[in-house]
C-alpha positions as CSV (number, residue, x, y, z in Angstrom):
1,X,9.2,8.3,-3.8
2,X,9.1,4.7,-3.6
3,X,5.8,2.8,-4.4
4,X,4.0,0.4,-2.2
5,X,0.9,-2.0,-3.3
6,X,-1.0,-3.4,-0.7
7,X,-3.1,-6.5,-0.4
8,X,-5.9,-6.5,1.9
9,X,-8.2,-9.2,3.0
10,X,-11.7,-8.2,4.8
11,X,-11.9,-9.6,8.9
12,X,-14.7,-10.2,10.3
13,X,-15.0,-6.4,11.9
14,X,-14.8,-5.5,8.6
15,X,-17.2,-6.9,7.3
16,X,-19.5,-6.2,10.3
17,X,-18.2,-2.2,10.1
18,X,-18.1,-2.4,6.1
19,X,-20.3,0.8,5.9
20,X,-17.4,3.2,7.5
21,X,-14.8,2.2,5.2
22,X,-15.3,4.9,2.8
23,X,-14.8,7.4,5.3
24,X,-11.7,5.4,7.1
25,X,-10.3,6.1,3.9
26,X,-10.4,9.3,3.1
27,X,-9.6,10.0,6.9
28,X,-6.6,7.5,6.2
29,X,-5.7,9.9,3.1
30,X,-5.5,12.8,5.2
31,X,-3.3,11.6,7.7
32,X,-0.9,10.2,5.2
33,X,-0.4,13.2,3.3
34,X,1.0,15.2,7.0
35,X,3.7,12.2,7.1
36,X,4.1,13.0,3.0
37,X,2.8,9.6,2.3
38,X,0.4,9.6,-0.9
39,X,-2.7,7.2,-1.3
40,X,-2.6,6.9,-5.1
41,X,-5.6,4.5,-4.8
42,X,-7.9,2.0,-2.9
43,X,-9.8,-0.3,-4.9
44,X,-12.3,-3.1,-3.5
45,X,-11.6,-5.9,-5.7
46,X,-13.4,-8.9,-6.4
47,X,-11.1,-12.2,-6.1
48,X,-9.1,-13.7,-3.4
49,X,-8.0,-9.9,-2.6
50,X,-10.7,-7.8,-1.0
51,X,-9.1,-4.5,-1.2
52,X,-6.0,-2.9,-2.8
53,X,-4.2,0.3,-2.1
54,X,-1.3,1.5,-4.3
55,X,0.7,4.3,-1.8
56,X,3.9,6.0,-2.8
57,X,5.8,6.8,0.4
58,X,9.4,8.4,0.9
59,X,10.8,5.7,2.6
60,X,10.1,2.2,4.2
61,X,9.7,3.1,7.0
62,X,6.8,6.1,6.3
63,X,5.3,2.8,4.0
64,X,5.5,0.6,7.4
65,X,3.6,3.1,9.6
66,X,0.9,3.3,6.4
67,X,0.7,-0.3,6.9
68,X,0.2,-0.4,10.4
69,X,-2.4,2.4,10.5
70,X,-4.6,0.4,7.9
71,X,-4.1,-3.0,10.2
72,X,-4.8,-1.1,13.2
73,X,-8.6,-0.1,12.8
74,X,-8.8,-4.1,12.4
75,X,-10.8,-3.9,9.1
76,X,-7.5,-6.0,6.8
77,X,-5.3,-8.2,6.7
78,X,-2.7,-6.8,4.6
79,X,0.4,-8.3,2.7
80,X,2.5,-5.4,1.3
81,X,4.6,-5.4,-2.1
82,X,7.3,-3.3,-2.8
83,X,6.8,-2.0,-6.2
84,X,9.7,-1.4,-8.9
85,X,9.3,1.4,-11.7
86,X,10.2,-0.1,-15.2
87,X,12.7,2.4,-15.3
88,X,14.5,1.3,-12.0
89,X,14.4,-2.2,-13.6
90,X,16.1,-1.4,-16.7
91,X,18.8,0.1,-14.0
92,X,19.2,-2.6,-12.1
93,X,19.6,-5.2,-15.5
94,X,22.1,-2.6,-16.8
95,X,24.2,-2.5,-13.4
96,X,23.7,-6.1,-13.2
97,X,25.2,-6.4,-16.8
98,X,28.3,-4.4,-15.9
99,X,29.1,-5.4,-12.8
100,X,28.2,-9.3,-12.7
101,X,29.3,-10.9,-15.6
């Protein structure tokens, strides 16, 4: 599973509908567990990021239409961040190591 963070910032039917987002999400949470995509969390956040969700997905593509269904309702903004384990770090600093020196 690959893991996904999401930045969201409110709009202004958002902030006019902010009363139904609790239940957008867990409705959200549903939907993404048929397409085996996980909602690890959803935070609102105080900052210049309203909102973030942390997803693990199978694949970018399952991650995209995640994405899309959260933009859709019109609520967010989002900017999306692939997220690397430290363990697939350490791989990728040993392969680099071997192979581009």
């Amino acid at each position: 599973m690959e893991t996904y963070i999401i930045l969201m910032g409110m709009t202004e039917k958002g902030l006019n509908e902010i009363h139904r987002i609790p239940a957008f999400v867990e409705s959200l949470k549903d939907k993404l567990k048929k397409r085996s995509v996980i909602l690890k969390g959803f935070y609102k956040v105080m900052g210049e990021t309203d909102y973030v969700a942390i997803i693990e997905s199978p694949d970018d593509k399952e991650a995209l239409g995640a994405v899309m269904a959260l933009g859709k309702i019109g609520y967010f903004t989002t900017l999306t961040l692939k997220a690397y384990s430290m363990l697939e770090m350490k791989e990728s600093i040993d392969i680099y190591s071997q192979s581009y020196r």
